[in-house]
C-alpha positions in Angstrom: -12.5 -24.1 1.1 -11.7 -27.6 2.6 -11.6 -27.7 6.6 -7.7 -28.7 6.0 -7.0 -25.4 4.3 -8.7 -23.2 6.3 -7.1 -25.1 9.5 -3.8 -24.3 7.5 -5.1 -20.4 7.4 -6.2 -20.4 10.6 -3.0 -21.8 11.9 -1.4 -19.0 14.8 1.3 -17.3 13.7 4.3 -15.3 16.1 5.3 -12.7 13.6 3.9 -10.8 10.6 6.3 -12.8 8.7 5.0 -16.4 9.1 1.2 -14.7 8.5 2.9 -14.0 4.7 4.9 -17.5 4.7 1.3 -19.4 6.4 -0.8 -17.7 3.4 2.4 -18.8 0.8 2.1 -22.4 2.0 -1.7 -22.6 1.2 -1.7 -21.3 -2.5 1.4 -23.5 -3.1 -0.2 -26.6 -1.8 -3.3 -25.6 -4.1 -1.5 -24.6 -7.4 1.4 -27.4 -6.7 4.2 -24.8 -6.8 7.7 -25.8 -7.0 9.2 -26.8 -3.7 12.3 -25.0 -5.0 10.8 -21.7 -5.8 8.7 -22.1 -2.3 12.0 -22.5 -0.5 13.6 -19.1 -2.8 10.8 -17.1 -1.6 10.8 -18.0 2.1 14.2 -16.7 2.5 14.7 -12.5 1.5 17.5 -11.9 -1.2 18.6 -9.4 1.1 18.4 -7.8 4.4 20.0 -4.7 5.9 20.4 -3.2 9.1 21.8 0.1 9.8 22.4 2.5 13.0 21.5 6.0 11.5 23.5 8.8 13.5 22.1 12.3 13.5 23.0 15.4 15.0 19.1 16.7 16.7 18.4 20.4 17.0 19.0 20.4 20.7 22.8 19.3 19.8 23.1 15.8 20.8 23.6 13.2 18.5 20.3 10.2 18.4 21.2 7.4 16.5 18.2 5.4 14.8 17.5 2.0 13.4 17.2 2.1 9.9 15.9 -1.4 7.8 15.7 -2.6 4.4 15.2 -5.9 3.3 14.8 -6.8 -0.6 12.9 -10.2 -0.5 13.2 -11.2 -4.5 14.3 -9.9 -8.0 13.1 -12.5 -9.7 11.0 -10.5 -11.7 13.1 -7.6 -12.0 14.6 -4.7 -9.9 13.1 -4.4 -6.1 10.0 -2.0 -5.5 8.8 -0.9 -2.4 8.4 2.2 0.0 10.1 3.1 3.4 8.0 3.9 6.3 8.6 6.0 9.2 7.4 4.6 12.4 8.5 3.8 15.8 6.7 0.1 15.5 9.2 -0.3 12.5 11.0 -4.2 13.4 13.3 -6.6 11.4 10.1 -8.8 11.0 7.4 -6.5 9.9 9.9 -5.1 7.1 10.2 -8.4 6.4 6.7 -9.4 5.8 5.9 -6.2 3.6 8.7 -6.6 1.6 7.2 -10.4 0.6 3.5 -8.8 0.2 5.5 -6.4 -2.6 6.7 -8.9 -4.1 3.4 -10.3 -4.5 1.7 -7.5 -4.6 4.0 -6.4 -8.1 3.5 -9.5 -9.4 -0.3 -9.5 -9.1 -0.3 -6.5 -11.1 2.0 -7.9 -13.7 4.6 -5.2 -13.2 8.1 -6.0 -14.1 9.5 -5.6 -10.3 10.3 -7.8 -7.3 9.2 -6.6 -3.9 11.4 -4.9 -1.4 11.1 -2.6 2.2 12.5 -0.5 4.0 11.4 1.6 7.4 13.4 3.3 10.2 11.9 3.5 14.0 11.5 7.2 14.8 8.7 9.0 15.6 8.1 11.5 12.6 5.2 13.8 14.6 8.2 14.3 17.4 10.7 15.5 14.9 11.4 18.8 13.0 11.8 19.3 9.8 15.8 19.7 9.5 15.8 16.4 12.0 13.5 14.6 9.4 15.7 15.9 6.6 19.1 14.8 8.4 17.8 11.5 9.1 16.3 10.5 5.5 20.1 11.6 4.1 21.8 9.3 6.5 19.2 6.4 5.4 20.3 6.7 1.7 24.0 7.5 2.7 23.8 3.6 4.5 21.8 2.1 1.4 23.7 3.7 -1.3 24.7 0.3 -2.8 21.6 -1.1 -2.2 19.9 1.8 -4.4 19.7 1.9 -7.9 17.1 2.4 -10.6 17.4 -0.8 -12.1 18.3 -2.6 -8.3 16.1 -1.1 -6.3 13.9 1.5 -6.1 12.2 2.7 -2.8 8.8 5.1 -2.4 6.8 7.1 0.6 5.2 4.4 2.8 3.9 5.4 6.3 5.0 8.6 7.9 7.0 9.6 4.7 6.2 11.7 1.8 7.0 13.6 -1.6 9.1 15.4 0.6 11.3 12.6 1.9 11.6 11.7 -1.2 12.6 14.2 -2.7 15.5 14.9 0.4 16.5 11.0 -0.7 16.7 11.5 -4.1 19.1 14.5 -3.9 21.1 13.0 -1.3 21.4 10.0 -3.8 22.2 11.9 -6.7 24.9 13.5 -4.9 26.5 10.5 -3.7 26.4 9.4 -7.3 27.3 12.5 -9.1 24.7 11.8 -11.7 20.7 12.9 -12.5 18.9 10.0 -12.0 15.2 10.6 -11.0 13.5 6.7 -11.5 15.8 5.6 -8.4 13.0 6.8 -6.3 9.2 7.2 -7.0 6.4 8.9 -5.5 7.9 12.2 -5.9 7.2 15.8 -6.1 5.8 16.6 -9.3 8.4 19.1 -10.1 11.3 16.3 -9.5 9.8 13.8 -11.9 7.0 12.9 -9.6 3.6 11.4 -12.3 0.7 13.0 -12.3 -2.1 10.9 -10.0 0.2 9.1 -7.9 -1.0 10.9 -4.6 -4.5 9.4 -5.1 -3.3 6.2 -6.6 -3.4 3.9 -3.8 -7.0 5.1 -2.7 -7.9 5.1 -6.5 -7.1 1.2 -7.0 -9.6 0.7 -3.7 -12.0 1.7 -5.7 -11.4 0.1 -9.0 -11.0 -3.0 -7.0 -14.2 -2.3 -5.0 -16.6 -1.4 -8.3 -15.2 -4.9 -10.0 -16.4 -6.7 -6.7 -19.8 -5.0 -7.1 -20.3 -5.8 -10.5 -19.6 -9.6 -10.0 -21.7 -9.6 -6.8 -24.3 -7.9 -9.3 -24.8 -4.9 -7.1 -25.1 -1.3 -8.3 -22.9 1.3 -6.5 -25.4 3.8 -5.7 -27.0 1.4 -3.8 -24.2 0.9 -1.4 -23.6 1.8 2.0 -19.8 1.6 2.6 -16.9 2.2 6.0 -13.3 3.4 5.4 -11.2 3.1 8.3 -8.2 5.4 8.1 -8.4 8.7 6.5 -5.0 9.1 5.5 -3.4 9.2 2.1 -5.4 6.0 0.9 -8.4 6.2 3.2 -9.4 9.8 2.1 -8.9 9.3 -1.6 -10.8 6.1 -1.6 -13.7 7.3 0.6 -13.8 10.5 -1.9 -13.6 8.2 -5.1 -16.4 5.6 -4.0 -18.0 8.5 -3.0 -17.7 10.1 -7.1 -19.6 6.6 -7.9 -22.7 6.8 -6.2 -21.5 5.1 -2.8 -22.7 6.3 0.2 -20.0 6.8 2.9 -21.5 5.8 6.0 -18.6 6.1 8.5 -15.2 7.1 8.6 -12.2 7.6 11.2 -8.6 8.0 11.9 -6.2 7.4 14.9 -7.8 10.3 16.7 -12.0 10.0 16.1 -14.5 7.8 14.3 -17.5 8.9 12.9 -20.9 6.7 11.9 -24.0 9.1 9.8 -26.8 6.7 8.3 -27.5 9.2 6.0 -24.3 9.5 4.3 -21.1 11.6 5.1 -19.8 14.7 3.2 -16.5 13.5 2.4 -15.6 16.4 0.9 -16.2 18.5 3.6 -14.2 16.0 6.5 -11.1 16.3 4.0 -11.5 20.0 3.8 -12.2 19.6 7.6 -8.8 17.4 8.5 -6.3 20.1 6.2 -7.4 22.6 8.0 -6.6 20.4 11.9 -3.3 18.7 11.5 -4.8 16.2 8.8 -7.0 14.7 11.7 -10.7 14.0 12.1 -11.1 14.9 16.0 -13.7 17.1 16.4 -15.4 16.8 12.7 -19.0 17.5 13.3 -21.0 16.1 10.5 -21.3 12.9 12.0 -21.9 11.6 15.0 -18.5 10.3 17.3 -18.6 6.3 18.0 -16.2 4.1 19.9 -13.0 3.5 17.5 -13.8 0.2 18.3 -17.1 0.3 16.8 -16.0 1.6 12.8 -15.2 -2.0 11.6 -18.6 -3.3 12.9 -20.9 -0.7 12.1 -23.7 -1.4 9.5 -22.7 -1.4 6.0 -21.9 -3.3 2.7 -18.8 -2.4 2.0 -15.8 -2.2 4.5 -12.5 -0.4 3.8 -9.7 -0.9 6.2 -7.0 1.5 5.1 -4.9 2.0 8.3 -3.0 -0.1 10.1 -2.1 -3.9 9.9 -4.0 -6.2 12.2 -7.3 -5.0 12.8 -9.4 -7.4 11.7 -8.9 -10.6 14.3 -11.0 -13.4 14.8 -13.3 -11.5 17.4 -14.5 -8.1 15.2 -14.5 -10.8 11.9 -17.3 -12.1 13.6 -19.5 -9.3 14.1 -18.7 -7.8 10.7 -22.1 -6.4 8.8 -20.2 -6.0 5.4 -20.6 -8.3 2.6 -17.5 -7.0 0.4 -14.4 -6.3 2.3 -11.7 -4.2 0.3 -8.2 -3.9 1.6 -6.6 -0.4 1.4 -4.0 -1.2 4.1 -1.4 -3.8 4.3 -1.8 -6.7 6.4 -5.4 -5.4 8.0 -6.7 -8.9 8.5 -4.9 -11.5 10.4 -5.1 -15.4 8.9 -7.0 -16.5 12.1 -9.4 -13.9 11.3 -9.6 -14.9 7.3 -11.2 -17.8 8.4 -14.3 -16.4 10.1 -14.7 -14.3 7.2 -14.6 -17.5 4.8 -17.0 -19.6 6.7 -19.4 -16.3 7.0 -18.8 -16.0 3.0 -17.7 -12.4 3.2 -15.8 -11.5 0.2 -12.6 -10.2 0.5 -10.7 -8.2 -2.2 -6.9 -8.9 -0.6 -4.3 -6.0 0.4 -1.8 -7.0 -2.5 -4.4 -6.9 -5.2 -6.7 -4.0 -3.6 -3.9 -1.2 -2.9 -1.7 -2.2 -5.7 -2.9 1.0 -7.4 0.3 3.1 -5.7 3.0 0.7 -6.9 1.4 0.7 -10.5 1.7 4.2 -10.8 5.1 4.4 -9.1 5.7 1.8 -11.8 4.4 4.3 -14.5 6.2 7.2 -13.0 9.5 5.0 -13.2 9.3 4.4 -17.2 8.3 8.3 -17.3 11.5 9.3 -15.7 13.3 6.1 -17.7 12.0 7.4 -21.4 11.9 11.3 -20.2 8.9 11.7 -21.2 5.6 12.4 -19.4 1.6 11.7 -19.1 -1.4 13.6 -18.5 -3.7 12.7 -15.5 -6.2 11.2 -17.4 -3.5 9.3 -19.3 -2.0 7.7 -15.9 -5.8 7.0 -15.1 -6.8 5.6 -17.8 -3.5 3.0 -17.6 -3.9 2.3 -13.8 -7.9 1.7 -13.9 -7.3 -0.8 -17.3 -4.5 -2.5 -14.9 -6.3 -3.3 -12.2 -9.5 -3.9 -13.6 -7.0 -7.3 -15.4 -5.6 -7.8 -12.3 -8.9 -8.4 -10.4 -10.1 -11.0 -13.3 -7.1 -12.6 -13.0 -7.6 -12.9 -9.7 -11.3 -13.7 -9.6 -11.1 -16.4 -12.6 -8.1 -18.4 -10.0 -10.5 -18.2 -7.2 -13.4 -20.1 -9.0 -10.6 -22.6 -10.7 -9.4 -23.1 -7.9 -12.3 -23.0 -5.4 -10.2 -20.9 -2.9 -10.7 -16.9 -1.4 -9.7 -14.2 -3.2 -6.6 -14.0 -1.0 -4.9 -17.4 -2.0 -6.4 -16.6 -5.4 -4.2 -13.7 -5.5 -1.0 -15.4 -4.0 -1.6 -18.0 -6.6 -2.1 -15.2 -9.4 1.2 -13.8 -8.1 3.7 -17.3 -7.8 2.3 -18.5 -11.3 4.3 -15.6 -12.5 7.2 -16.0 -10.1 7.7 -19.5 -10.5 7.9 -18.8 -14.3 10.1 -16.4 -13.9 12.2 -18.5 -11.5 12.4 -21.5 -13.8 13.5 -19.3 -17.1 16.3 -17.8 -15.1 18.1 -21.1 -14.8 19.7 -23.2 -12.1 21.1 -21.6 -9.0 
């Protein structure tokens, strides 16, 4: 990478937001994209703000911020899940609703990108309170909605089971039976078969290609998955199916390091039974949560939160192969360090695409009414992301960039297209 375009990386950036638009600018400037298109995609198609009343158990009425933001359609309808969080801002929805747009077209699905996210603090609610307040979201983005408009999923601190609240709350504002509005729910609602371990399942599709191009063998490979949530805990378990040895592991409340390998069976069977946390798991030894990213390994998985690599851990990384299971992980100042120290990194929007492409799959099953078998979905998400990560490799070596801007590029060459077939606006 020329010192100009890593100085363009590296540039600081205020909001999540301009990290998307900094990384934009760079492929564009590299692949000589449309200053038109570049303008359409800097600006979201849409973006919605709602104040969310609902009557709490103690009585009283709480009214919450409730956010959506559909950034293009160019491709087709919106895609893209709704998190529950109390960090949940204007901007952040913002800049995830732009990675989904990438992130779809990456892996060539028929979808533009899209957000959504209310501030609340799930842990600090009940039940009914959760329930109350994921019927009031749909109730204020009713005309947002639609199967072929828009078409949310579970994102952080939401589930099957919000879904499956906003689904019925949608279907009764609409008076019809339309299950592909939403995705990522219960089986029994028209949920497919291996979405729950899709996200975590793409990690590791995306982190055997890596290997095999860096011409390592997977049972020779030491790896560290940050997070042990939804995505973390299937990914650590799926590497772990291939031969990798899982070195070190943690979650918001303990990490854990053990040269020798972790059970990763047993720490899932460890955090169902204790609130779906690691604290206290004792077959490995407790570190400094500080110390997970930098601990000794080959492989690193950052599946939490967005942000944690910065330009101070980048440089005391051990890994050779970084894969991202979480969106937004690594900050831009940060990608450079890990460019001029040659680390490869396999990019959020190509590495946990997995989820959306099955959410994609469980959208045509709902469409044609019709559904897979496990090993069906698998087979169709492994042979979809295994293209996706050529694509994305071959436009890294044409165009002698990282695998990130390789994948923003693999992403606007089908954008842009798309774009310019439409028509003038």
């Amino acid at each position: 990478m020329s010192t100009k375009t890593a100085n363009a990386e590296a540039a600081s950036h205020e909001s999540m937001f301009e990290a998307v638009l900094a990384r934009l600018d760079v492929a564009a400037k590299l692949m000589n994209l449309s200053d038109d298109v570049k303008t359409i995609l800097k600006n979201p198609v849409k973006q919605v703000q709602a104040s969310l009343p609902v009557l709490m158990d103690n009585g009283k009425v709480q009214v919450f911020e409730g956010y959506r933001v559909v950034h293009s359609v160019a491709v087709g309808p919106s895609k893209g899940g709704i998190r529950y969080a109390m960090d949940v801002n204007q901007d952040e929805v913002m800049a995830l609703a732009a990675w989904m747009t990438f992130k779809c077209a990456v892996a060539n699905l028929p979808y533009g990108g899209a957000k959504g996210g209310i501030k609340c603090d799930p842990r600090a609610m009940s039940v009914g309170e959760l329930e109350r307040l994921s019927r009031s979201y749909v109730r204020a983005m009713k005309d947002v909605f639609g199967v072929n408009k828009d078409i949310p999923a579970p994102d952080m601190g939401t589930s099957g089971r919000e879904m499956a609240w906003m689904l019925d709350e949608f279907n009764r504002i609409t008076g019809e039976d339309s299950p592909g509005v939403i995705t990522g729910k219960p089986i029994a609602l028209g949920g497919s078969l291996g979405r729950d371990a899709a996200t975590g399942r793409g990690v590791m599709v995306n982190s055997l290609e890596a290997l095999k191009k860096l011409g390592l063998n997977p049972k020779d490979i030491t790896a560290v998955v940050q997070g042990f949530g939804n995505v973390g805990s299937h990914a650590a378990r799926l590497l772990s199916e291939k031969g990798v040895k899982i070195v070190g592991i943690g979650d918001h409340t303990a990490s854990f390091y053990n040269e020798n390998g972790i059970d990763i069976k047993a720490a899932i069977e460890y955090a169902a039974k204790n609130k779906n946390t690691l604290k206290g798991f004792t077959g490995a030894t407790e570190i400094p949560s500080g110390q997970l990213l930098i601990s000794k390994c080959d492989l690193l998985v950052p599946a939490a939160l967005q942000n944690v690599i910065n330009e101070d851990n980048a440089a005391k990384i051990q890994a050779k192969l970084i894969v991202e299971g979480a969106n937004g992980p690594t900050i831009p100042e940060a990608d450079h360090v890990l460019n001029e120290r040659k680390i490869i990194v396999v990019p959020d929007i190509l590495a946990n695409s997995g989820g959306v492409t099955v959410s994609y799959f469980e959208w045509v099953q709902n469409k044609a009414g019709y559904y897979w078998t496990e090993q069906e979905v698998n087979l169709k998400h492994d042979h979809k992301m295994e293209e996706a990560f050529g694509n994305v490799w071959a436009n890294a070596d044409k165009f002698k960039t990282s695998m990130r801007i390789a994948a923003y590029i693999t992403a606007l060459q089908k954008i842009e297209l798309a774009v310019k077939l439409k028509g003038n606006y």
